[in-house]
N, C-alpha and C positions, 0 to 999 in steps of 0.2 A: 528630700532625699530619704529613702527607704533604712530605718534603724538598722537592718541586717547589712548595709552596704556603708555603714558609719567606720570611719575609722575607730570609733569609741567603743563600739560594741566590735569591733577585729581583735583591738588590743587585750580588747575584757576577754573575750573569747579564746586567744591566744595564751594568755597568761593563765587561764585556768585552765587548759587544757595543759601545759607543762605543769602546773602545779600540782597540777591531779596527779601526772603520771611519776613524776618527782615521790610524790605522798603514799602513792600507788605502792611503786617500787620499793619505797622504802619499808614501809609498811610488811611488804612481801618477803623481803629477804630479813628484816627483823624477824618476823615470824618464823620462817625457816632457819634460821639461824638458835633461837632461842630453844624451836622445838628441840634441833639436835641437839644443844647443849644440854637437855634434859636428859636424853637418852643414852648421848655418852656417857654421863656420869651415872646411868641405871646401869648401864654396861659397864662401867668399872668398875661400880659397887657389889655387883652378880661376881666379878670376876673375883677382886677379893677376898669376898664372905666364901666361895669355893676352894680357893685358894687355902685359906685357915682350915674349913672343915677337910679338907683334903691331907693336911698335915696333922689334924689331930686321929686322924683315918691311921696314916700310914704309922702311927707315935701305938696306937692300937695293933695292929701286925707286928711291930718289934718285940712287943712283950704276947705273943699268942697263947699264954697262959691267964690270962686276963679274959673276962670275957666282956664281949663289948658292952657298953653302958651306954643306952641313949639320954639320961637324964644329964651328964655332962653335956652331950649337943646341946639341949636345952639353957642349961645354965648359960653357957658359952652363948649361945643368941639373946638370954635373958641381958648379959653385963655387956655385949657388945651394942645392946639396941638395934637389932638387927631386922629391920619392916621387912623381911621375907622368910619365903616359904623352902625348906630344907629338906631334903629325900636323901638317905644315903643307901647308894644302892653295893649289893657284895660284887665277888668276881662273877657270878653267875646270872649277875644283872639282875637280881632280884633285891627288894629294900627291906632293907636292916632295920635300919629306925630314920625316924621323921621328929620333927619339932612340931610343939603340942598347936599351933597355929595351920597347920595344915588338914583342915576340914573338908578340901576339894577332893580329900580320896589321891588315891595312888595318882603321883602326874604322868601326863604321856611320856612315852622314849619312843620316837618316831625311830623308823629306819635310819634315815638319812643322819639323827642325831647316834643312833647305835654306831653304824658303819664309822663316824667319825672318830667316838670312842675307842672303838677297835684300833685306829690308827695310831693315837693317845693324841685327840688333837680333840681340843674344847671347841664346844659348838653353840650358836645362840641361838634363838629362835624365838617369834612372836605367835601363841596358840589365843585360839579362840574356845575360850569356855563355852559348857553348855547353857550357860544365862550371861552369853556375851560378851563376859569379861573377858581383858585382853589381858594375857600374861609374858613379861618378859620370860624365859628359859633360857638358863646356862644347863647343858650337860659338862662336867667336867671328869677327865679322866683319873685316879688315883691309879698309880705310878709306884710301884715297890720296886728296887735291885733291876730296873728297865721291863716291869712284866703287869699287866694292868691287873691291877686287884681288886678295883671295883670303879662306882661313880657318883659321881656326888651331885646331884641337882638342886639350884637355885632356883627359885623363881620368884620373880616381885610384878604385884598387879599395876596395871600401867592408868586404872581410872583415877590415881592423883593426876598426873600426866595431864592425861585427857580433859580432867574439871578446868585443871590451869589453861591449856592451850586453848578452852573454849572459851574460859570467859576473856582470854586477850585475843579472841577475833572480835568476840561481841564489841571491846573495848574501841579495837579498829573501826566498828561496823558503827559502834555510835560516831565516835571523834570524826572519822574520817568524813561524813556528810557535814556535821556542823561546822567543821574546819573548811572544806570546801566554800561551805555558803557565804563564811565570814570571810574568805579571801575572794569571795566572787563578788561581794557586796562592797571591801577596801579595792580593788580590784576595776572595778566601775568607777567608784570616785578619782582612784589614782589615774583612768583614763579620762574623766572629766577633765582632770585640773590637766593632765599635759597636751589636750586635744582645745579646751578653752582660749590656747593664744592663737590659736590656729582658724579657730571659728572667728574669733574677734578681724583677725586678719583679714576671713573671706569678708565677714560684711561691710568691712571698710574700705578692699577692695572694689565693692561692688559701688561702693558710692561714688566711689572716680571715676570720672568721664574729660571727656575731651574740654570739658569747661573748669574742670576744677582741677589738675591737675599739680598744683598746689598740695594739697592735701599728702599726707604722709599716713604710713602703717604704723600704729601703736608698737613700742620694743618693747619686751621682755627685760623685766630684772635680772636676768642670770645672762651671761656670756654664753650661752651655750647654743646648738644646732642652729635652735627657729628662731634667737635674734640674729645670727650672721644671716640668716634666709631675709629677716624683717630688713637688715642692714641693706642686703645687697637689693631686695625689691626698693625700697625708697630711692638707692644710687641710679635705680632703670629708671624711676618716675622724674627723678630730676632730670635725667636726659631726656628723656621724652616731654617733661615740659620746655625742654633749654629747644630741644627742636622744631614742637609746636611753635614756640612762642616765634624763633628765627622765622622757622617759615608763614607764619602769621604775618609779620614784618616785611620778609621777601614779599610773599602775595601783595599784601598792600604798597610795598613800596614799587614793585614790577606797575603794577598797575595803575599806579599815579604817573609812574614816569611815562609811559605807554598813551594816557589818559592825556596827558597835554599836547601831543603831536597830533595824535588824533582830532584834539579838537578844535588846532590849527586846520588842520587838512580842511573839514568840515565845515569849518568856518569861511575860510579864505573861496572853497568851491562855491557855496553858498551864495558870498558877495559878489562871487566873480559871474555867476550863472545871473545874479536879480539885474547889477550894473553896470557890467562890461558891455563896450560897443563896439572896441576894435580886436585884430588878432594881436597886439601890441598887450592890451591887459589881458588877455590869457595867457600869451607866454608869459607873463610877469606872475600871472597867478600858479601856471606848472613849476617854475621856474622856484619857486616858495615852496610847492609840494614835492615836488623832489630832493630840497636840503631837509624839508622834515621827515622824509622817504627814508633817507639814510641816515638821519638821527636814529630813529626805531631800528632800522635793519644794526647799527652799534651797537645799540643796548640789548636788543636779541641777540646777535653774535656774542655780548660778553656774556651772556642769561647763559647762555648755552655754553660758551667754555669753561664759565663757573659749576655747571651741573655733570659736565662731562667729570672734570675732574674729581667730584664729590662722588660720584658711580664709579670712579676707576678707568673709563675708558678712554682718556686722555692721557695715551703712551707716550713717555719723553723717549725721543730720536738721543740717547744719549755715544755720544762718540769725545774724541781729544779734537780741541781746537786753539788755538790763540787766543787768547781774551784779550791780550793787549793788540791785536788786530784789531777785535771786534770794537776796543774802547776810542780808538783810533778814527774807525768809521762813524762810529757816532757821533765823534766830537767834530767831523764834515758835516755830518747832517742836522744838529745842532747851531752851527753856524749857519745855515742856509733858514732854519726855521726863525731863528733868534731874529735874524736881518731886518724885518720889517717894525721890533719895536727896538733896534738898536741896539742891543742887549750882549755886551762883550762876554764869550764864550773861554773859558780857559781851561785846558788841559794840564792833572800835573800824575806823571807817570812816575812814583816812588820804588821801582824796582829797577834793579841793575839788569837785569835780563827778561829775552822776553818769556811771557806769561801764558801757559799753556794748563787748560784745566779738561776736567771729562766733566761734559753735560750735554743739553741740547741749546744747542747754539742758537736755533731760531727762537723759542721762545724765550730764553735768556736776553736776547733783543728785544723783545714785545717786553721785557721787564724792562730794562732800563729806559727802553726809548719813551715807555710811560712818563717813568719818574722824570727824564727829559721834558717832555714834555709840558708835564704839570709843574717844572722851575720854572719853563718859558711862559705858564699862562697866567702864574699870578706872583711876574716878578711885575713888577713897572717898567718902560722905557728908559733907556739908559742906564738898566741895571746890569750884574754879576750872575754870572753861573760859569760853578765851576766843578770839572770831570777828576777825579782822584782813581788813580790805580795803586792799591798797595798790595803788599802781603804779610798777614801774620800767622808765623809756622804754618801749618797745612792748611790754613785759609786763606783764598783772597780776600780783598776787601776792594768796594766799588764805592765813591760817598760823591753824592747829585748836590751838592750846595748851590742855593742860590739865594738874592741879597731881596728877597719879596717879602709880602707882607705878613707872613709866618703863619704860623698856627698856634691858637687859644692852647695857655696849657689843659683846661678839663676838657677840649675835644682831642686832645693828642691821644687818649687811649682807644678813640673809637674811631681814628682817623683809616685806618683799614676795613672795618666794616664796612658789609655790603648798601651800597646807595647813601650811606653818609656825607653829609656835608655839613662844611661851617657857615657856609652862608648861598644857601640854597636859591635865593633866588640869583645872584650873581653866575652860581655853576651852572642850572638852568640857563641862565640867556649865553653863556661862554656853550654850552652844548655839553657839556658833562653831564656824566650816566651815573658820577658816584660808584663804579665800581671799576676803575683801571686799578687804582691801589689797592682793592680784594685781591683782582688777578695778579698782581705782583706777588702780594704774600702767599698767594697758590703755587706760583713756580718757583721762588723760593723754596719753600719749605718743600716741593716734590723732591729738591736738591738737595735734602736735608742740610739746606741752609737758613738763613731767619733775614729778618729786615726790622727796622726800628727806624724811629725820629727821632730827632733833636732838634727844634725850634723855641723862637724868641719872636712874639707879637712883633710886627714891625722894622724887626732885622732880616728875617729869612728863616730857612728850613733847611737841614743835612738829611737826606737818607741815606744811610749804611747800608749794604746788603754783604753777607757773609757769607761766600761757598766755600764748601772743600773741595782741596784741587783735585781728588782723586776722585771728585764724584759722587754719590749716594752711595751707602754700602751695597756690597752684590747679594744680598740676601734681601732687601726692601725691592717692592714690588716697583718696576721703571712707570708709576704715571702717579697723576698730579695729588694731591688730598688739600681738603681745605680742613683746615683746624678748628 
């Protein structure tokens, strides 16, 4: 990746361009600020020093038997310490006397400061000497019985001013670079160290693949942004390993199951082609391939109802029906299946009333008639199975007990998992797919209802299924999810 396109050189680049402008600014309006504060107070001290020589002016016209003394002006700026330059001009705008400091020769009285004069209004003004020097100028009006009597000019050189204001740019002109660099230099590192958990991250990301998915993203010591990013990346890679792995498992277990009819088929054509002599052993050999025909086409219809429902596109038909109908009907058909291994069939209906829930009726059928089912296949002859209708508050309850030979309790947690079995090769030769009781806890749980087991090796098995009568909420989407 291209430095310029680094998030580490954005961030650096970023931060020093605020900080500049931040330093920039700041810098500017110090300066401006500072200047005028210089200038007002040259401007207030002009006013003043005018102010004084203009009273000791007017203290001169009260006694006009006096004649004016300039060596008092003198004094007067000697004890006052007064860094400027003093003109005092008569009524006729001409100067009286001046302070022994005023070497520049007579100051200007521009128009614009006369005319102001005239007005009795003080005027300031900044002149350009003839060797450059910049001078503040007060003209100030002197004021007797409301009739102007003369004026009095101040003026103070502004090259102090100037020396100061210049060496606090140079001041800015040095700092301001060296500051920048050392903030452009902490500035880098500081995007180092926050850009580093992030680099660590891509190249650990890079090292996972579809083989190690295992592997996890380094956290971060601090609780902050890029460990909840670190947190929530690692929660995606566990599902995505928890998915690979399933369907790693599916894949191979579809494929074994798929892999033994097939190699019936195969097989039995095979024999049937080298040593058959009459049409008696090739019906007998079709007659083989068509129950393996329809094993496969079962375990591809249940492939496929499992996958619908994991896509969504397995819509539940949900409407209001009788459950105690449907438990009803089952428990006929039950008895007509049970028949052939003797297996007394009992109904017990613990509601007062009948029992009317919202779901989809027909697949709520394919669920119990499963679990039906699988009492009848691995009870014994001469055994119990028995139908429970109850209700608790807003759920029904359905419980399949029957008196077979149970289930291990360490496979009862994986006794819904797809293609599981306890004893595999027995459900192979019975024709089990290992996946009725997935599909069960798929149309359950579309129902926002659940299922569970309770079994004892050697006694039997209860399955529960739990609905609400009212249905799945109306905000959940009507079709099936596997969990």
């Amino acid at each position: 990746m291209h430095l310029l396109h680094s998030i580490r050189f954005r961030l650096t680049f970023w931060y020093i361009l605020t900080l500049s402008v931040i330093l920039a600014a700041s810098a500017l309006f110090a300066y401006h600020y500072y200047e005028r504060t210089l200038r007002d107070k040259v401007d207030h001290d002009l006013r003043a020093i005018a102010q004084q020589v203009s009273d000791l002016h007017v203290k001169h016209l009260q006694n006009p038997h006096v004649d004016h003394d300039c060596n008092e002006l003198n004094d007067r700026a000697h004890q006052n310490n007064w860094d400027a330059f003093i003109l005092v001009r008569g009524g006729n705008m001409q100067p009286l006397c001046s302070t022994d400091n005023l070497l520049i020769g007579e100051m200007e009285f521009s128009a614009v400061a006369m005319q102001q004069v005239r007005w009795l209004n003080p005027h300031l003004e900044t002149l350009t000497l003839h060797d450059k020097t910049k001078l503040r100028l007060i003209s100030y009006p002197v004021k007797y019985n409301g009739v102007l009597e003369g004026v009095v000019q101040v003026g103070q050189d502004l090259t102090p001013i100037h020396k100061t204001l210049g060496e606090l740019r140079l001041v800015y002109s040095l700092i301001g670079p060296f500051s920048i660099f050392w903030l452009c230099l902490g500035c880098w590192f500081l995007a180092d160290r926050l850009v580093a958990p992030i680099v660590d991250m891509t190249n650990a990301a890079r090292s996972i693949n579809a083989d190690n998915l295992g592997r996890r993203l380094p956290g971060t010591r601090h609780r902050d942004e890029l460990n909840q990013m670190v947190v929530a990346f690692n929660q995606m890679l566990e599902r995505l390993d928890n998915a690979f792995r399933k369907m790693r498992q599916f894949s191979g277990d579809a494929s074994h199951e798929l892999r033994t009819p097939l190699t019936i088929l195969r097989g039995e054509t095979e024999v049937t082609l080298r040593w058959a002599k009459n049409p008696e052993e090739f019906r007998d050999m079709l007659r083989s391939n068509l129950e393996e025909i329809d094993r496969m086409e079962r375990i591809i219809e249940n492939l496929l109802t499992l996958a619908k429902s994991e896509s969504g596109e397995m819509i539940l038909d949900v409407k209001r029906f009788s459950l105690s109908d449907m438990i009803l009907a089952l428990y006929m058909q039950a008895k007509t299946l049970a028949e052939n291994k003797q297996i007394t069939v009992n109904l017990c209906i613990e509601v007062d009333e009948e029992l009317q829930i919202v779901g989809d009726e027909l697949r709520l059928r394919q669920l119990f008639l499963n679990l039906i089912a699988n009492g009848i296949k691995y009870t014994p002859a001469g055994g119990t199975l028995d139908l429970v209708l109850d209700r608790e508050g807003p759920l029904a309850r359905v419980d399949v007990h029957d008196s077979g030979i149970g289930i291990p309790i360490e496979a009862q947690p994986f006794i819904f998992d797809r293609f599981y079995r306890v004893d595999k090769a027995r459900n192979r030769m019975d024709g089990g797919s290992g996946l009725g009781l997935s599909i069960c806890k798929v149309i359950a749980e579309a129902h926002d209802g659940r299922i569970s087991v309770s079994s004892i090796p050697d006694k039997g098995s209860t399955f529960s299924v739990l609905l609400p009568i009212e249905g799945p909420p109306a905000d959940k989407p009507r079709s099936a999810f596997l969990a």
